[in-house]
N, C-alpha and C positions, 0 to 999 in steps of 0.2 A: 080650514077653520081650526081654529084649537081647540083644545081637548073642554067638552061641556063641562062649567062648572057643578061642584059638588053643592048640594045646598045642606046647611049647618042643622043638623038634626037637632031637636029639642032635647033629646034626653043629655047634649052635653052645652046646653047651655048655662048648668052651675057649675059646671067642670071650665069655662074658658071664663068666668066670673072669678071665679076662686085662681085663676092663674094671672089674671091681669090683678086680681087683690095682690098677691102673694109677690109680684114683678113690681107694684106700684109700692109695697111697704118696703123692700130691698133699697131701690133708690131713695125712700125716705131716709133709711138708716143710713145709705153709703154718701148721702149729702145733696136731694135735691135742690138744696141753691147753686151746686156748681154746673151752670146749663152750657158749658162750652161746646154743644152738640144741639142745641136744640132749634137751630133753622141751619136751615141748606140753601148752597147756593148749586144750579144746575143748570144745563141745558143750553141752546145754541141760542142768544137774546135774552140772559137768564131769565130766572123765575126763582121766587124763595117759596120752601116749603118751611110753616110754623109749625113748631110741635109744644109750644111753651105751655100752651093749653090741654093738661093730658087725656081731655076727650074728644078735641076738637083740632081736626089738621085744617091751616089757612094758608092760601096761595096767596102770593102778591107779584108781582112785575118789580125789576130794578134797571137802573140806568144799565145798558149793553156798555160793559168795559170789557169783557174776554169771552172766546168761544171756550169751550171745552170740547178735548177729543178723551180721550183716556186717561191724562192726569188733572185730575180735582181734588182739593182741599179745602177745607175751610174752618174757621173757630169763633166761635161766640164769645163774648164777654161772660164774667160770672153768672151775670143776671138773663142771661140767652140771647141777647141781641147780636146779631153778626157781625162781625169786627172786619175782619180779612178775608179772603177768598185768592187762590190763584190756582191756575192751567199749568205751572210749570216754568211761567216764562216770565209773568209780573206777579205782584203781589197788590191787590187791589182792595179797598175797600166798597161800601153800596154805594161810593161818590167819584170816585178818582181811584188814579194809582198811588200808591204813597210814594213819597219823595223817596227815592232812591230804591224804590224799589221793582224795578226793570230786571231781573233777573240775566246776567248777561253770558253766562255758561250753556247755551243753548245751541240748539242750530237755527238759523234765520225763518228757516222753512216751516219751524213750528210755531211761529209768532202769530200765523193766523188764529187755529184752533187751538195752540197749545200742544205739549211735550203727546209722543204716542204711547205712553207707557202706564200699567195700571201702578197705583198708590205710589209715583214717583215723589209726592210731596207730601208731609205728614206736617199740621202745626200742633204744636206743645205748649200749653202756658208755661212759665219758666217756675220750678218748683218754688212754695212760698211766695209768687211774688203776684201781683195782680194790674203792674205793669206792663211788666215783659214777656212777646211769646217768641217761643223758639221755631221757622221754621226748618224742618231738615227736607235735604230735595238732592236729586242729582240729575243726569240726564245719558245721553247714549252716546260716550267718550272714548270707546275701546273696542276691539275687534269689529274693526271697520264701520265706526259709529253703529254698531248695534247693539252694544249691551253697556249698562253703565261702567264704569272704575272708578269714582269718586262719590264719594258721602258727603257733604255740605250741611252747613248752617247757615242762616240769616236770621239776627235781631231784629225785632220789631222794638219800639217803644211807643208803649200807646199814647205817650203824653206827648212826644215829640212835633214838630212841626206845630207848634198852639194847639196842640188836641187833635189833629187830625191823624196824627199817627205817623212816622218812619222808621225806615230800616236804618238800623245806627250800626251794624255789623253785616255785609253780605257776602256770601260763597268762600265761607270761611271750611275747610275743607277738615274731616275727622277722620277721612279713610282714602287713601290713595293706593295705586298702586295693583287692585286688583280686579280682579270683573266678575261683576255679579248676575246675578239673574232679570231678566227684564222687566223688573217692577216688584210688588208683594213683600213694598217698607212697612212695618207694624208697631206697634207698641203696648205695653203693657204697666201698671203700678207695682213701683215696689211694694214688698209688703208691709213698710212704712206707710202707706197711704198717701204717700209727698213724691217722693222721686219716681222715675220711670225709667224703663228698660226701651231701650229701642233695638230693634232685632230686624237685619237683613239678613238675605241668602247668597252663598255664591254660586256661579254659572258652571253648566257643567261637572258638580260633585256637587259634595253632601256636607259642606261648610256652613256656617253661623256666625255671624258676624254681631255683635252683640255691645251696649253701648249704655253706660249708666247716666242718667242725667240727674243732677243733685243741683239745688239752690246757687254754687257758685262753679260748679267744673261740668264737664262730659268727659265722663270715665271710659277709655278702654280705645280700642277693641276689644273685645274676648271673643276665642273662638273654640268654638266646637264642631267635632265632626262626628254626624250623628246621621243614621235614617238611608235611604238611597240618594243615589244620585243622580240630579234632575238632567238630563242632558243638552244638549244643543241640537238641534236647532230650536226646537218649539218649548225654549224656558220661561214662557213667560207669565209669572208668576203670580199669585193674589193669596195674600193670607191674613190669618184674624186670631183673637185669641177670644177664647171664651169671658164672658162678662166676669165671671170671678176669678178670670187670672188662672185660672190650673190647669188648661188646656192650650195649647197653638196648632193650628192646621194650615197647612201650604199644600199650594197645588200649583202644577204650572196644564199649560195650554195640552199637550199632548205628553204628558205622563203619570206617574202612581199621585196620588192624593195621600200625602204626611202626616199623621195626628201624633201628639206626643203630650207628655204631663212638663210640667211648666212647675220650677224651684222662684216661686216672687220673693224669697231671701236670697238666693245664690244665684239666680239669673240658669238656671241649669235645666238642661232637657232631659227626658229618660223616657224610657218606655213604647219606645216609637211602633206604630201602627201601619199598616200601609195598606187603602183602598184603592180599586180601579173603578173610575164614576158611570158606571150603565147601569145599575139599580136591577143586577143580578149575583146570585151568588154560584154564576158559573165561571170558572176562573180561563177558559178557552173563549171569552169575551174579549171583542179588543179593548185595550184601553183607551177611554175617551178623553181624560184629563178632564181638567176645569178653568171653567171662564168666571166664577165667583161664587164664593162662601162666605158663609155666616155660622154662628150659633144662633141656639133659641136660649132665650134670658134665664131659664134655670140650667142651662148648660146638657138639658138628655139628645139633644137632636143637633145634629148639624146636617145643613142645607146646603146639597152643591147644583150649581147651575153649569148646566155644557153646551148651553146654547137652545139646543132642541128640546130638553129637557129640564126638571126641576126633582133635585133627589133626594131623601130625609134618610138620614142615618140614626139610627137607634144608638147612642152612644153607652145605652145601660145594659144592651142585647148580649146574650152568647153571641150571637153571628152577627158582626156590626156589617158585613159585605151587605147582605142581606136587605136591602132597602127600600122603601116606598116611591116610587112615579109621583110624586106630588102634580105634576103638569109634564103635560108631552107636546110638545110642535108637531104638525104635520105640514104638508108641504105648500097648504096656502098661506099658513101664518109667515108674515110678513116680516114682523117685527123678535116676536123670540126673548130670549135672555141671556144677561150678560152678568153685571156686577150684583154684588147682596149687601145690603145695609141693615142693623138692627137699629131700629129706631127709639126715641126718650117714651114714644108709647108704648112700646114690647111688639110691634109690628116691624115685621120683615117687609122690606123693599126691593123690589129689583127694577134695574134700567133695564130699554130695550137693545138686541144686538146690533139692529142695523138702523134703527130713526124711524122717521115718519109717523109716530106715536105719542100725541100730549098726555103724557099719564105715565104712571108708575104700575109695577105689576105688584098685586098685596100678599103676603099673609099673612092672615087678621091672626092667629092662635097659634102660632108656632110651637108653643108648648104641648102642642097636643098631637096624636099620630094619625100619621094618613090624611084620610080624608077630610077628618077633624077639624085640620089645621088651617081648611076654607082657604086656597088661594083661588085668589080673584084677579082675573087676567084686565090688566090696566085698570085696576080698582080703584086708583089715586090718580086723579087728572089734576095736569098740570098747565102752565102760560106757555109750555115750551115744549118742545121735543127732546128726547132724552136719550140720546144716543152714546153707548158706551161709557157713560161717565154716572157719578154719584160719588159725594165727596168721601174721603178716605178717615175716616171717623176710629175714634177709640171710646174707651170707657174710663172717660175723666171720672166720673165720680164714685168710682172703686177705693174702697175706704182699708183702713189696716186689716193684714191679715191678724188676726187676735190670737193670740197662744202660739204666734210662731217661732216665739224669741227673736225677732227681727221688727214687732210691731207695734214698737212704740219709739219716740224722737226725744232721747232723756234727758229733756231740760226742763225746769220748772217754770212758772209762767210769765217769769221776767227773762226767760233764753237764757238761764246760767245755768249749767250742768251740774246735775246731780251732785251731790257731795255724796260717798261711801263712807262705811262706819269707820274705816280705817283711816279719814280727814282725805284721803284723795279725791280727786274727780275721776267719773267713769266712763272714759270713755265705750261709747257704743261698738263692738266689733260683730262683724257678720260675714258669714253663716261662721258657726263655731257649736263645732267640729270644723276647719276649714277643707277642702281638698285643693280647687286650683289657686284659689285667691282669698283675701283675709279684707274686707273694707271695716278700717276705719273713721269714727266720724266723733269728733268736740261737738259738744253742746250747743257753743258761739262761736262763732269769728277769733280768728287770732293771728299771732305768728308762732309755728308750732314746729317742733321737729317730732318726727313717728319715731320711734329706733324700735325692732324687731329683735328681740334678744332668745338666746339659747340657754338650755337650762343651766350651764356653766357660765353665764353673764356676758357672753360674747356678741354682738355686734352682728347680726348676719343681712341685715336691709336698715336703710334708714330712708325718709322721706322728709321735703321741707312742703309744709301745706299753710291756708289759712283758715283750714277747718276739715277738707276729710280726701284722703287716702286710698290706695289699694297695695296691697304688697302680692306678690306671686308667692303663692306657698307651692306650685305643680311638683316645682325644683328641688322641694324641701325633704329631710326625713319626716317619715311621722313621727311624733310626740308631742311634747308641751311645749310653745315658747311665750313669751312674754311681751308685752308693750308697753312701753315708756316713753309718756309724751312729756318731752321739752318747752316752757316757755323762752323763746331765741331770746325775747326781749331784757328778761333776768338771768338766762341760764339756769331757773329752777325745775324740778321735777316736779312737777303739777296732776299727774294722771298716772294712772296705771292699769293693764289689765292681761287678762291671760287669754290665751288663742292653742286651740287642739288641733293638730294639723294630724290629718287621718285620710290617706289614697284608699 
């Protein structure tokens, strides 16, 4: 039998009031109209789970179009309605599959259930747009079909086919050539509040793969190598960033657990941490690894699941090893845990690890420690069995980071860029101070040339764009250099700005 629930003592019942206040007024300020997270699609015969209503979860039934095994996706319209859904292998909506969207980079074998891989599929609205969503996906291409080497996108257009929606761009490829880890694709908001950061891992080391998505391009890769390295065999992966962006944590199946601080202007890691998941601070413990994390919405705890167990990490503690048993399997529990979802209510979610379980495992208070935190074994029943999957979710409505010199999009409210005192337009450059990289971004549309100049006037990068950029500074001396944007169309100088290049 599993571990007796705790039952939620009175005296912290203005203590989990005040935290679902305090989680409920954040998404008001970060944009509760953008509900591209607020139903789920799950389960073998799906089932949607509603969260539009923030006191009230509703189940409903949908037409069976895909099984789910371990890769789940899915994205709502602005308004919370669920748009798309796929396993890895089609791209479906609550009615049909969309035209063209059969996903064809797969193995045949996974057409039943779907891809075997956690967060193999991630969808993105397309920044600024309320058309277009991005998905990215890969599948298990390398080292003997077991680990992915390719990054893809596919278009959706929601207008397409008379309203029913198709893929106008599929398996369009942004990363080739190398092998990553088996699953734990994530994403994060610039601290624009507009663009995002998409972040994979590679296989067998301690690489970052790292991928800017802005209104008209997908910047990069950029990589970094940072933390340990996750090894082979048992890399396979599950990671998340904390709801305000400042944190990422990765874990794979049988190794160290990675927390690190998180640059949403420079896309930049630091400060890496490293736990092993047995909810002891004795380090002659073996290491269990992880089958699914989460944060809790004001970002002090993160939750790691290893199956048999459910772990809270004090992220504010002197000894973050140090951690709380939230729930423990024993050896009749059937079902277990597997994946962690933060939900539009501030509850945490888990699936189960092997099936046979209509219901989700809760906790209602994540904000709160221990025992507090009330998890409730299958506290959320469902139409369906919920084995190994739960859709691979971000925090679309994470708004500018404020005061970071990177937090604002400087156009006025016809989209024409700033004018400076000096009669120039200014372009936005970020992070500045640069180290590896310098993004620049026009206000509007155009046809633009970047030039990169030295404090002698010379020439050291130029770029042709039709609105924003990146130059490599890693190469560069530190000092001061300069940018000066070309309009191609006149051949005038139209913009200017300066960039601190500082290793």
């Amino acid at each position: 039998m599993p571990k007796p629930l705790q039952t939620q003592p009175n005296s912290y019942y203005s203590m989990k009031s005040i935290s679902a206040l305090v989680f409920f007024m954040g998404i008001s300020l970060l944009g509760w109209g953008q509900l591209y997270d607020a139903q789920w699609a799950l389960g073998f015969g799906e089932s949607i789970v509603d969260f539009r209503t923030p006191d009230t979860v509703k189940i409903d039934s949908i037409k069976t179009l895909l099984g789910f095994f371990l890769t789940n996706a899915n994205i709502c319209d602005e308004n919370g309605t669920l748009l798309y859904y796929t396993n890895g292998v089609n791209i479906c909506s609550i009615s049909d599959t969309l035209l063209n969207g059969s996903l064809c980079n797969c193995d045949p074998s996974d057409s039943i259930d779907g891809l075997d891989l956690p967060q193999a599929a991630l969808f993105m609205p397309q920044p600024g747009n309320t058309r277009y969503y991005y998905l990215f996906h890969f599948w298990n291409d390398t080292d003997q079909n077991t680990r992915p080497g390719t990054i893809y996108y596919s278009l959706i257009d929601k207008e397409g086919n008379g309203g029913a929606g198709s893929v106008v761009k599929k398996n369009i490829p942004i990363l080739t050539g190398q092998m990553l880890r088996g699953g734990g694709m994530t994403a994060c908001k610039h601290a624009n509040g507009r663009d995002y950061w998409l972040v994979m891992g590679g296989s067998n080391n301690n690489e970052f793969y790292e991928f800017l998505v802005t209104p008209d391009s997908i910047l990069g890769p950029y990589t970094q190598f940072i933390g340990p390295a996750f090894p082979l065999p048992y890399d396979i992966a599950y990671s998340k960033f904390s709801q305000d962006g400042s944190k990422y944590a990765t874990g794979t199946y049988q190794s160290l657990v990675l927390i690190m601080d998180f640059d949403r202007c420079s896309g930049e890691f630091s400060n890496p941490i490293t736990l092993f998941n047995n909810a002891s601070n004795d380090s002659t413990q073996p290491i269990s690894g992880t089958g699914g994390m989460d944060f809790s919405p004001n970002g002090r705890f993160l939750y790691e699941s290893s199956v048999l167990w459910l772990n809270q990490y004090d992220l504010w503690a002197q000894n973050i090893q140090d951690s709380v048993a939230i729930y423990v399997a024993d050896s009749n529990d059937e079902f277990q845990l597997r994946f962690l979802q933060l939900a539009p209510n501030g509850k945490l979610y888990g699936c189960t690890w092997d099936g046979g379980l209509k219901a989700l495992h809760v906790v209602n208070y994540p904000d709160l420690k221990g025992d507090s935190a009330n998890f409730v074994y299958g506290g959320q029943p469902t139409y369906t069995l919920n084995s190994f999957n739960l859709p691979n979710l971000i925090n679309y409505k994470l708004g500018a980071l404020l005061g970071s010199g990177c937090d604002t999009i400087k156009t006025d409210t016809t989209g024409v860029s700033i004018t400076g005192v000096n009669g120039t337009n200014l372009p936005r450059i970020m992070p500045n101070p640069a180290d590896k990289y310098a993004y620049v971004e026009m206000g509007m549309q155009g046809n633009y040339e970047f030039d990169l100049l030295n404090v002698a006037g010379q020439i050291v990068d130029k770029k042709q764009t039709p609105q924003v950029d990146i130059f490599d500074t890693e190469h560069l001396a530190s000092g001061v250099y300069f940018i000066r944007v070309i309009d191609k169309a006149t051949g005038a100088e139209i913009a200017a700005g300066k960039v601190v290049v500082a290793h």
